[in-house]
C-alpha positions in Angstrom: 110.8 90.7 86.0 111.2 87.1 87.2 112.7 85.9 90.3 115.2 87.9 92.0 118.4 87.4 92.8 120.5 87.1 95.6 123.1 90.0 93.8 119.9 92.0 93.2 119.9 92.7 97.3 123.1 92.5 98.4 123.1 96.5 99.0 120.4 96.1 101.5 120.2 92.5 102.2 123.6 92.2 103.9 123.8 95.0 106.3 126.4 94.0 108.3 129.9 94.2 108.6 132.2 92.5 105.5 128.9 92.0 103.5 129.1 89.5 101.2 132.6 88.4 102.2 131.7 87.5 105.7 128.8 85.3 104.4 131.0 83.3 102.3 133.8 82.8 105.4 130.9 81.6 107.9 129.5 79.4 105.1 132.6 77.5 104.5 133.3 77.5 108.4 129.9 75.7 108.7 130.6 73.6 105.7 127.4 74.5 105.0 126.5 72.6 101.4 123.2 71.0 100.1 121.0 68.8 102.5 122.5 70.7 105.6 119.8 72.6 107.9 121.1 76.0 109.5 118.9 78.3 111.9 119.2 82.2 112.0 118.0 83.4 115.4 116.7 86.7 115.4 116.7 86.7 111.5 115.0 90.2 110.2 113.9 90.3 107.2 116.5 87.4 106.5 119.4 88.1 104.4 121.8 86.3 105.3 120.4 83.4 105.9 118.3 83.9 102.2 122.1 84.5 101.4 122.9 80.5 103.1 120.3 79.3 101.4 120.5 80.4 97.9 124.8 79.9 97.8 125.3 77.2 99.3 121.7 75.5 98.2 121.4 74.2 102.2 118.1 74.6 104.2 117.7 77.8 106.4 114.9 78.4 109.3 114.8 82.2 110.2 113.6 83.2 113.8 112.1 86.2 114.2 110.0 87.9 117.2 108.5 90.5 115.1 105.8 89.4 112.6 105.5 91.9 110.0 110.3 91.0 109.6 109.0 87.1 109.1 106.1 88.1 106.6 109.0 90.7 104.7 111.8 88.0 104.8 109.3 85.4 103.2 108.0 87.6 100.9 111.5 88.3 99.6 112.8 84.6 100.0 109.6 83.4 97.6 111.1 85.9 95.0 114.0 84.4 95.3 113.4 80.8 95.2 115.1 80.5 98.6 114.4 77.3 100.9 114.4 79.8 103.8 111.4 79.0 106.2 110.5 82.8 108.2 109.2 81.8 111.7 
């Protein structure tokens, strides 16, 4: 039990194309480090900006039209400890 971790959803959490490889590339492109604020527009259920938040320890808000994503995503990012805001 616990808190998850971010390696405990990567399989579903990053979706897209070059997984967890692409988050790490736009991360340092953004320089994005603690005490910086990102925003995901059109955010799902959040991953990777959970991802943002939890590796590079910087503030994250997700936007998200549909409710029941934004009450998944901050489900999930409250089991992980992230500073990710679902809106």
């Amino acid at each position: 039990d616990g808190p998850l971790k971010v390696e405990d959803c990567l399989a579903f959490d990053q979706m897209h194309y070059l997984g967890e490889e692409a988050m790490n590339e736009t991360g340092n492109a953004l320089k994005a480090e603690k005490g910086k604020k990102l925003m995901d527009i059109g955010s799902g259920f959040g991953g990777p900006a959970r991802y943002m938040a939890l590796k590079f320890e910087c503030e994250v808000i997700g936007l998200e039209l549909q409710h029941e994503l934004v009450q998944g995503c901050t489900n999930l990012s409250e089991r992980m400890n992230a500073q990710l805001q679902g809106r």
